[in-house]
C-alpha positions in Angstrom: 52.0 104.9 116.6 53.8 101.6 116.4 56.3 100.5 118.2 58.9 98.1 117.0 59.8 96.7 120.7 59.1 97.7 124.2 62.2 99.9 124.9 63.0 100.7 121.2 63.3 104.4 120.0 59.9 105.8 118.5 59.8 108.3 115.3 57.1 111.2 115.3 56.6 112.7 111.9 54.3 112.2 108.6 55.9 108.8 107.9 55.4 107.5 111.1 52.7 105.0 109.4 55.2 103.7 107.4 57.5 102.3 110.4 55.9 98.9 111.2 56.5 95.5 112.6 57.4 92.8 110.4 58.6 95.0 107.6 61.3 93.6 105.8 64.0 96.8 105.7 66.1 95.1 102.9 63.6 96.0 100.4 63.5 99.5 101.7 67.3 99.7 101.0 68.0 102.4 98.2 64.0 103.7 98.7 64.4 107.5 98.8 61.7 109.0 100.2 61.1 113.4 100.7 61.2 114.8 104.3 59.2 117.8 104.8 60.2 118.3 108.2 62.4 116.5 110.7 61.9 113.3 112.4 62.3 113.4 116.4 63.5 109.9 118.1 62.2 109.7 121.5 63.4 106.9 123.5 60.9 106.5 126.7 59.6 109.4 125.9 62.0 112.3 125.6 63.6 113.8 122.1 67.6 112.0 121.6 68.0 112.1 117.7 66.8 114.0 114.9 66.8 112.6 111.2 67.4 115.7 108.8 68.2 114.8 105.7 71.7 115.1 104.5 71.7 118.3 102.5 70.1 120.0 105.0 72.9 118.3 107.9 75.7 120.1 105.2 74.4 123.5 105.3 74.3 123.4 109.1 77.7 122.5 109.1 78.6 125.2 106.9 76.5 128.0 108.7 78.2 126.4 112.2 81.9 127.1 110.2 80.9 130.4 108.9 79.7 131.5 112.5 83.0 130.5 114.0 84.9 132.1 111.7 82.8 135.5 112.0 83.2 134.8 116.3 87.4 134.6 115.8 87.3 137.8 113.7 85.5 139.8 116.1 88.4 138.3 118.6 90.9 141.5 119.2 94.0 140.6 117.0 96.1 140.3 119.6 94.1 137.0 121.2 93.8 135.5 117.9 95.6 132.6 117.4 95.5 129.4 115.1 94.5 126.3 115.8 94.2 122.8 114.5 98.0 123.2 112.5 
């Protein structure tokens, strides 16, 4: 695995290989390339990111709304109140 600078973030995945030194990143400007899976950023070592792509980031915000919504209906009517007005 390469690694872009001594204390700089690493990416595990399939396109690993195609994170090297020197590469000029404007010409990668615009490139769309297909996950398969997600990429894990470790920094010294241990997971702090994730790259998912964006579709994928949507859906989990929706599924996270939906599963709020379904906690505050289960809520006893009484406790419910709204927020965020």
């Amino acid at each position: 695995m390469q690694r872009t600078g001594s204390k700089g973030p690493r990416v595990h995945g399939e396109r690993e290989r195609a994170l090297r030194p020197n590469v000029n990143l404007a010409k990668l400007d615009g490139v769309k390339a297909p996950m398969a899976e997600p990429q894990i950023v470790t920094r010294r070592g241990k997971p702090v990111s994730v790259i998912i792509p964006v579709k994928e980031y949507q859906e989990l915000l929706e599924r996270s709304a939906d599963a709020e919504d379904v906690a505050w209906l289960k809520r006893p009517a009484r406790s419910r109140r709204v927020t965020g007005c």
